[in-house]
C-alpha positions in Angstrom: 5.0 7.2 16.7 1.2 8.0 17.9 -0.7 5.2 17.9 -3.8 5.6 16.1 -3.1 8.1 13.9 -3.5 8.3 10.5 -2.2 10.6 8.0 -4.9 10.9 4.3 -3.0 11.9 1.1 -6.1 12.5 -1.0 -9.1 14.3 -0.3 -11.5 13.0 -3.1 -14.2 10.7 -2.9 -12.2 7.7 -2.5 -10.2 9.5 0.3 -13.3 11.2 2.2 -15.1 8.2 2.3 -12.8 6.2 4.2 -12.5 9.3 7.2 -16.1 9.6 7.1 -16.1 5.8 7.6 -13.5 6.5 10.4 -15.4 8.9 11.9 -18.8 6.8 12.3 -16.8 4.2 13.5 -14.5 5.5 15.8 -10.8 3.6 16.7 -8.6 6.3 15.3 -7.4 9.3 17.5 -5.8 11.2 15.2 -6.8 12.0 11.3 -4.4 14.5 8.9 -5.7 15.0 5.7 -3.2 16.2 3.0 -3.9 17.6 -0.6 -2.9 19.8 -3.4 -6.5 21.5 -3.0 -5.5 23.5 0.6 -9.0 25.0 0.2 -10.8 21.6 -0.4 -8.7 19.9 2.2 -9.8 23.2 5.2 -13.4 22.6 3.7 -13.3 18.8 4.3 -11.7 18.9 7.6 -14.3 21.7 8.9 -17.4 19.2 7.3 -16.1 16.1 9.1 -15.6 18.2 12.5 -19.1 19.1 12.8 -20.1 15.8 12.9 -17.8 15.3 16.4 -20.6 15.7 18.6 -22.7 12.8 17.0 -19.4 10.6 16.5 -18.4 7.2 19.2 -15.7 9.0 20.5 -13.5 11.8 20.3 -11.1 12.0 17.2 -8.5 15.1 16.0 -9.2 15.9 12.8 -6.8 18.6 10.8 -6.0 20.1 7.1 -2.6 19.3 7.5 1.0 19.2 5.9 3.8 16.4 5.0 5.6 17.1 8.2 2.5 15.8 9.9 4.0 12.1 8.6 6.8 12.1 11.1 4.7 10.4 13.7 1.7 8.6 12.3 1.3 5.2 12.5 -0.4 4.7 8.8 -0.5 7.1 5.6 -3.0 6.3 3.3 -2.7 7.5 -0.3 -5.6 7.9 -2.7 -4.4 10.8 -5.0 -3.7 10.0 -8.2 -6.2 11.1 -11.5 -8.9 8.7 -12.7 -8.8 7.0 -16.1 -10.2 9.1 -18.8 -11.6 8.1 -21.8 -9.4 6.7 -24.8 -6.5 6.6 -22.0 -4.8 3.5 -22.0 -3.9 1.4 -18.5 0.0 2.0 -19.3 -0.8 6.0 -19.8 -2.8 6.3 -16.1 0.0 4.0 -14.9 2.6 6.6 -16.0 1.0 9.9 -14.9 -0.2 8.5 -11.9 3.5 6.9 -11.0 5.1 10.5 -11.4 2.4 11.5 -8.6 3.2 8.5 -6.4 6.8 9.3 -6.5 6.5 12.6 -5.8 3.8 12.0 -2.6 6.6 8.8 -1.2 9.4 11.4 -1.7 7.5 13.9 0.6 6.4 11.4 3.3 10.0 9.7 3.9 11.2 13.2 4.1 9.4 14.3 7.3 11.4 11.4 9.4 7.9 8.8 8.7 8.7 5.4 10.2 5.4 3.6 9.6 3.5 2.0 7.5 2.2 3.1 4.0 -1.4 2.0 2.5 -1.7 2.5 -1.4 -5.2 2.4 -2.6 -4.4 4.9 -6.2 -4.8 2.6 -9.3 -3.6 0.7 -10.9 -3.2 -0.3 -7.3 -0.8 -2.7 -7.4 2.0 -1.4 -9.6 1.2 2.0 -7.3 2.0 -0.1 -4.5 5.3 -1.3 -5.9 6.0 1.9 -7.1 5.6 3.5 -3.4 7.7 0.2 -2.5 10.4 1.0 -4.7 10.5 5.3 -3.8 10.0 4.7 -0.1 12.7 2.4 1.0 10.3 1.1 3.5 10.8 -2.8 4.5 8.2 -4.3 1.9 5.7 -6.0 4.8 5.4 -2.0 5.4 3.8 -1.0 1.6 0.5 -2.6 1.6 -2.1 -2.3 -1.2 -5.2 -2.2 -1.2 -5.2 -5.5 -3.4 -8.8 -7.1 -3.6 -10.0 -6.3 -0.6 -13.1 -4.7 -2.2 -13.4 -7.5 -4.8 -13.5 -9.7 -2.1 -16.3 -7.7 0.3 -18.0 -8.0 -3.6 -18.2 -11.5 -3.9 -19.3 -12.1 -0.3 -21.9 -9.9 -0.4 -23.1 -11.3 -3.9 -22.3 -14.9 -2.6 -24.4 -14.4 0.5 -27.3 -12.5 -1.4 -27.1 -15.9 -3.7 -27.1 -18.3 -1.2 -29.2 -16.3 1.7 -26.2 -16.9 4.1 -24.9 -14.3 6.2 -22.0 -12.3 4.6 -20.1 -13.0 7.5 -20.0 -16.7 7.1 -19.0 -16.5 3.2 -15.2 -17.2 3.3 -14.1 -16.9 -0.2 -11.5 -14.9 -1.6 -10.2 -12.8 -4.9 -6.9 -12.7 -6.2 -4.6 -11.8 -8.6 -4.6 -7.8 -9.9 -6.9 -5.5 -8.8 -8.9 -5.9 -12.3 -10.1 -7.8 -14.9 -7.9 -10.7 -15.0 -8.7 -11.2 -11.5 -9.8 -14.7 -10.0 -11.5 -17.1 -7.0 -9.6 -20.1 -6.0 -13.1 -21.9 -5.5 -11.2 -24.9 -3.7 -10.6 -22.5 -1.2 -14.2 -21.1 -0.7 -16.2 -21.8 2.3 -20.1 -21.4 3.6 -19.0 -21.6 7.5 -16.9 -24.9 7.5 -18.1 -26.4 4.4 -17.0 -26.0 0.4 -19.1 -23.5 -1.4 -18.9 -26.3 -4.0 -20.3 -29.0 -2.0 -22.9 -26.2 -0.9 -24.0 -25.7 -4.4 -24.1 -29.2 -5.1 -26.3 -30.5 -1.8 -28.7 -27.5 -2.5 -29.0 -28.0 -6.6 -27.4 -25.1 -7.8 -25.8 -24.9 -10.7 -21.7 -24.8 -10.8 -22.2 -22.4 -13.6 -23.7 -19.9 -11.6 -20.0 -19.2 -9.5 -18.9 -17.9 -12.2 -22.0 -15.8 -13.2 -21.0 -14.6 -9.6 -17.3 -13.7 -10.2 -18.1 -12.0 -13.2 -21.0 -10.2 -10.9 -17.9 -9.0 -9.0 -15.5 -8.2 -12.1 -18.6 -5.7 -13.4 -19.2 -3.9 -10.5 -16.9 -1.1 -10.9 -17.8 -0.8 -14.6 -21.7 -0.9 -14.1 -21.5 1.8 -10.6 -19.2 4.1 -12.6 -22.3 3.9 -15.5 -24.6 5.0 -13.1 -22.7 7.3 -10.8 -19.7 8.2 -12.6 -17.5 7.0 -9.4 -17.4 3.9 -7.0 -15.7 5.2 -3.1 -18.2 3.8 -0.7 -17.4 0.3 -0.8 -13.6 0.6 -1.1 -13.6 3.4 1.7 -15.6 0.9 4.1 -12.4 -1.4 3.2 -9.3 0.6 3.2 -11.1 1.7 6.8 -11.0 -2.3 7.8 -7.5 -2.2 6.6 -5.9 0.9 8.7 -7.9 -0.4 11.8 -6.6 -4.1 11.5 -2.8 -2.3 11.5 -4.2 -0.4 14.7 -5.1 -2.6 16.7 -3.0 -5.1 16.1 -5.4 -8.0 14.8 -4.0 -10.3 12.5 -6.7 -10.5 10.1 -6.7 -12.0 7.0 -7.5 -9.5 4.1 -6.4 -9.6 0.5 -4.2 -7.1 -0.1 -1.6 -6.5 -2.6 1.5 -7.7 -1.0 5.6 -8.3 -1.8 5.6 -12.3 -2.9 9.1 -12.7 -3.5 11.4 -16.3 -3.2 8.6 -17.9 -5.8 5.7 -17.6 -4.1 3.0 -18.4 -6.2 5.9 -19.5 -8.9 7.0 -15.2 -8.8 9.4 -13.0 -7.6 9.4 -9.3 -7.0 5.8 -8.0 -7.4 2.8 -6.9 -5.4 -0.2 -8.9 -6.4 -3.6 -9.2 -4.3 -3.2 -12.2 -2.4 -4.8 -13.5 1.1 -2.3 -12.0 4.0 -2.1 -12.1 7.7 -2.2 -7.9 8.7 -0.7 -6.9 12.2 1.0 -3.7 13.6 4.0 -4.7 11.6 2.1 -4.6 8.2 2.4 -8.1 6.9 3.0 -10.8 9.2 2.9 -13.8 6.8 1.3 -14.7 3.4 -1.4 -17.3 3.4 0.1 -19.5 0.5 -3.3 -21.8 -1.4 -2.5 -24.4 -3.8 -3.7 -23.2 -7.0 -4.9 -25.3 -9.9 -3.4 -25.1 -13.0 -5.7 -22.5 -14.2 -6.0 -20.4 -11.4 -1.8 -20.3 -11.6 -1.9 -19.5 -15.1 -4.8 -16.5 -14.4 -2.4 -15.5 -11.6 1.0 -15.6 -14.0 -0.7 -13.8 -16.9 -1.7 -11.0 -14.2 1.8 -10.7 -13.4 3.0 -10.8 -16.8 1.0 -7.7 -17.7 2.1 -6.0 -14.4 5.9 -6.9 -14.9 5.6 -5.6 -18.7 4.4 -2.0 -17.7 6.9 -1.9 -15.0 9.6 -2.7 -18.0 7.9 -0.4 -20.4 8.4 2.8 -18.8 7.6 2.3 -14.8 10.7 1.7 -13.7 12.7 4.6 -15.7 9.9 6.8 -14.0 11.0 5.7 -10.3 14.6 6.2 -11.2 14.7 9.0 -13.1 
């Protein structure tokens, strides 16, 4: 396995903006992008090349195939079609499952012993789906969870409070959607409860849920005005890969395997806070929930477990 390099299934917004991330950044040696688009994917790799010169250090970057797998340390998949209009969640879940299956079937066959970042939606029955297909041990199939809802309500926390991003510690969980939630117990300016925060400084308790709901209409209100959202989510699938890389045990909320009733489930990927190493997922970061937070987190898993019953899992075997 080559440290630091990174295979791209995906060359679409979503995709290219996490390698142009890369690229500004630096810390990966090594990018392969993949697609069904072999023109697009030449085009893209010749676009991001040219930018080498001006870039923090030197990086490989090549339109490649699935063989390329065999030795990376992280493939990242964002293929997968975009909701359309009138389509129903359970409709994009199927099509996009028959592409999923297909993509996992064509990594594991080049010999690929690594780890596997899944950031098509719905993200985290994608993520089980690739799970499920890849035979990978499951601290080795990582979604991309909340991750951006979570760099969402920092950002709108901190522009709120005038705090520094950096010191908001609060978290989303649950899907990757509307039904997703903040365990405000567990929300932090530095070393102190956002609650108590809100209450020393007068501001209404009200507002943090004006905020969450600020977060849950992001997507919708960007896609209004620019028909996509791939920014934000490539800055964070970016922090993702390079926590793997280098080995750093960060805590980022992903959509992860909670199995043995964590959380009160068994046997789904759901966006909860993690511990990310080299080995994928180190440990969970298990919160007590109030009862409504539990509940917000059971009904997410309910609808999850129910498409999966419906027709996902006769897709994966089939």
């Amino acid at each position: 396995m080559k440290k630091g390099k990174v295979v791209l299934v995906g060359t679409g917004f979503v995709g290219m903006s996490m390698a142009y991330s890369m690229l500004n950044q630096g810390g990966i040696n090594e990018l392969i992008l993949i697609d069904i688009d072999k023109d697009k994917t030449i085009g893209e790799e010749m676009d991001l090349a040219h930018g080498l010169p001006y870039a923090p250090q030197k990086m490989v970057i090549k339109a490649g195939e699935y063989s390329d797998c065999k030795d990376a340390q992280v493939v990242v998949i964002t293929a997968g079609i975009a909701q359309k209009p009138g389509q129903t969640r359970l409709e994009l879940a199927e099509v996009n499952t028959k592409i999923m299956k297909q993509i996992t079937e064509s990594i594991m066959a080049s010999g690929f012993d690594g780890i596997i970042v899944v950031a098509s939606n719905p993200v985290d029955l994608m993520t089980y789906v690739v799970s499920e297909v890849s035979g990978l041990p499951r601290n080795r199939v990582i979604g991309s969870g909340t991750v951006l809802d979570t760099a969402r309500l920092r950002y709108l926390m901190a522009d709120y409070l005038k705090i520094s991003s950096k010191n908001i510690h609060a978290y989303i969980m649950g899907e990757h959607g509307d039904s997703s939630f903040v365990p405000w117990e567990h929300a932090y300016v530095g070393c102190k409860k956002i609650k108590d925060v809100m209450k020393d400084n007068k501001h209404p308790m009200e507002d943090l849920e004006k905020i969450h709901k600020g977060v849950v209409d992001a997507a919708y209100e960007i896609i209004e005005k620019k028909k996509a959202t791939y920014y934000g989510i490539g800055m964070a699938l970016n922090r993702l890969v390079k926590s793997i890389i280098n080995n750093e045990n960060s805590i980022l909320t992903v959509s992860t395997y909670l199995k043995d009733d964590q959380y009160g489930q068994d046997d789904i990927y759901i966006g909860v806070p993690a511990i990310i190493n080299s080995e994928g997922v180190r440990e969970l970061l298990v919160l007590d929930l109030n009862e409504e937070e539990q509940s917000k987190l059971n009904h997410s898993c309910k609808v999850i477990k129910e498409m999966r019953e419906q027709s996902i899992d006769k897709i994966i075997k089939g």
